[in-house]
C-alpha positions in Angstrom: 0.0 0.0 0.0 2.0 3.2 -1.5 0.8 6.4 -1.2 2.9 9.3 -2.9 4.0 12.3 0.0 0.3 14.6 -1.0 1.4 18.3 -2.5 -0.5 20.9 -0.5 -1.1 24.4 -1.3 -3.3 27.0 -0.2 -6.2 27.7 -2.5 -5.8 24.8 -4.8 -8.8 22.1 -5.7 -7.6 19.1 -4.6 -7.5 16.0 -7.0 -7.3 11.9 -6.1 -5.3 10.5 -8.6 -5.7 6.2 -8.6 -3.0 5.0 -10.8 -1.1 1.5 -10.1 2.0 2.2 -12.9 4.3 4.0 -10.6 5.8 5.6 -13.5 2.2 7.3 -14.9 1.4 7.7 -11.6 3.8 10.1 -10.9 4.2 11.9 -13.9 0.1 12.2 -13.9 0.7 14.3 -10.7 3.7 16.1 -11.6 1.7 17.0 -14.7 -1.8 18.2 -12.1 0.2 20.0 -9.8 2.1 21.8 -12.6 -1.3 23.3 -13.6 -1.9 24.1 -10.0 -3.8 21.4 -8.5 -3.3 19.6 -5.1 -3.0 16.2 -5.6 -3.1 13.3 -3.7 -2.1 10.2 -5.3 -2.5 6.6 -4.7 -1.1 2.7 -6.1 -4.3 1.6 -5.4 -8.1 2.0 -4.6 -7.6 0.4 -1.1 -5.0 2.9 -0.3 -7.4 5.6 -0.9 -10.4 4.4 0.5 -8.5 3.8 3.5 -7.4 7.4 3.9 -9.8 9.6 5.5 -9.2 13.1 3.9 -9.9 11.3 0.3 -13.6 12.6 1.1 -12.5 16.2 1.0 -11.4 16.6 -2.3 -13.0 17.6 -5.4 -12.1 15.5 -8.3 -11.4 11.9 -8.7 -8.9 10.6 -11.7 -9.0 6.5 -11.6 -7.5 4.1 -13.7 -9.5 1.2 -14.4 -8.1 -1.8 -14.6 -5.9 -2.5 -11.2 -5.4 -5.2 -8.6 -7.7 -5.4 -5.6 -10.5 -3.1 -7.3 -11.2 -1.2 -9.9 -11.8 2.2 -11.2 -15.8 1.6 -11.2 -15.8 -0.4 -7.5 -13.6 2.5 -6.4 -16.2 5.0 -7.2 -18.9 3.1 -5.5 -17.6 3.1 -2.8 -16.5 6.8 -2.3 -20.5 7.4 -3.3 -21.5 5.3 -0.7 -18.9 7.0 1.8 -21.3 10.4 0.8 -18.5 11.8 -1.4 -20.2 14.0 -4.1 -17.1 15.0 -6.6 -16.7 14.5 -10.2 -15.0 11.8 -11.6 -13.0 10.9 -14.3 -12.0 7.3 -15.8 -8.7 6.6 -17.2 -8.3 3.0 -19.5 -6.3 1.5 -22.2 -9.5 -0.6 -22.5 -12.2 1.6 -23.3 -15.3 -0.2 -25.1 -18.5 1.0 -25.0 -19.6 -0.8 -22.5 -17.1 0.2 -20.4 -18.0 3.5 -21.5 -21.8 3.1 -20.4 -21.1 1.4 -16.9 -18.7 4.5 -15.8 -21.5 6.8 -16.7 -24.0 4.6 -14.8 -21.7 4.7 -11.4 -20.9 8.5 -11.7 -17.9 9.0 -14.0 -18.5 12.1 -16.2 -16.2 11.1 -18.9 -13.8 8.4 -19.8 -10.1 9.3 -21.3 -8.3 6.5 -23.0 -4.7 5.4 -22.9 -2.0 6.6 -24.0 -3.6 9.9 -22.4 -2.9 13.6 -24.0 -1.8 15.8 -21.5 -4.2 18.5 -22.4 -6.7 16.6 -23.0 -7.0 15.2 -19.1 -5.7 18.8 -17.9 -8.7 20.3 -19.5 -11.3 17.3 -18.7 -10.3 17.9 -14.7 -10.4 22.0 -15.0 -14.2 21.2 -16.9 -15.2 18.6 -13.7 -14.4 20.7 -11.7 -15.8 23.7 -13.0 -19.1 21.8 -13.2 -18.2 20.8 -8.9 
């Protein structure tokens, strides 16, 4: 259970980032917190369902496919904890069913592997403009 040190700084929204590739893990919230969110990241969905503060943040940017649980379980369970952010999905796998059960559990939109930089910048800065 690895959780990265969380980057904290007045005024910004904070972000959970699920991501169990150490590597795109960490340059996923090197990338966040360059564009001036907080983010708190995590190698898996136990890890952050097992920290408490998870429940204050704003945004949530899962992968889906990892060991223990995934992305969608992950979300579930942060909705039935009475956490009300947005979400957004992260896969190399994207079908459209997967695309159809994210939207069913609360994910607002679903970004596919190998991700665009801007592209998941701007779809956090929308979700949480919509927050």
């Amino acid at each position: 259970m690895t959780q990265d040190t969380p980057l904290k700084h007045e005024g910004r929204a904070r972000l959970l980032l699920v991501e169990d590739d150490p590597g795109v893990r960490r340059s996923l919230q090197l990338l966040l917190h360059g564009r001036g969110f907080e983010v708190r990241a995590y190698a898996s969905g136990l890890a952050l369902l097992a920290d408490p503060t998870a429940l204050d943040a704003v945004c949530l940017v899962s992968d889906y496919r990892m060991p223990e649980i995934d992305g969608l379980l992950i979300l579930k369970r942060l909705r039935q904890l009475g956490w009300e952010g947005k979400a957004l999905l992260i896969t190399a796998f994207r079908s459209a069913h997967l695309v159809n059960q994210a939207l069913a559990v609360g994910y607002s939109r679903v970004i596919e592997k190998p991700l665009i930089d801007t592209a998941l910048v701007e779809a956090v800065e929308r979700a949480i403009a919509a927050h």
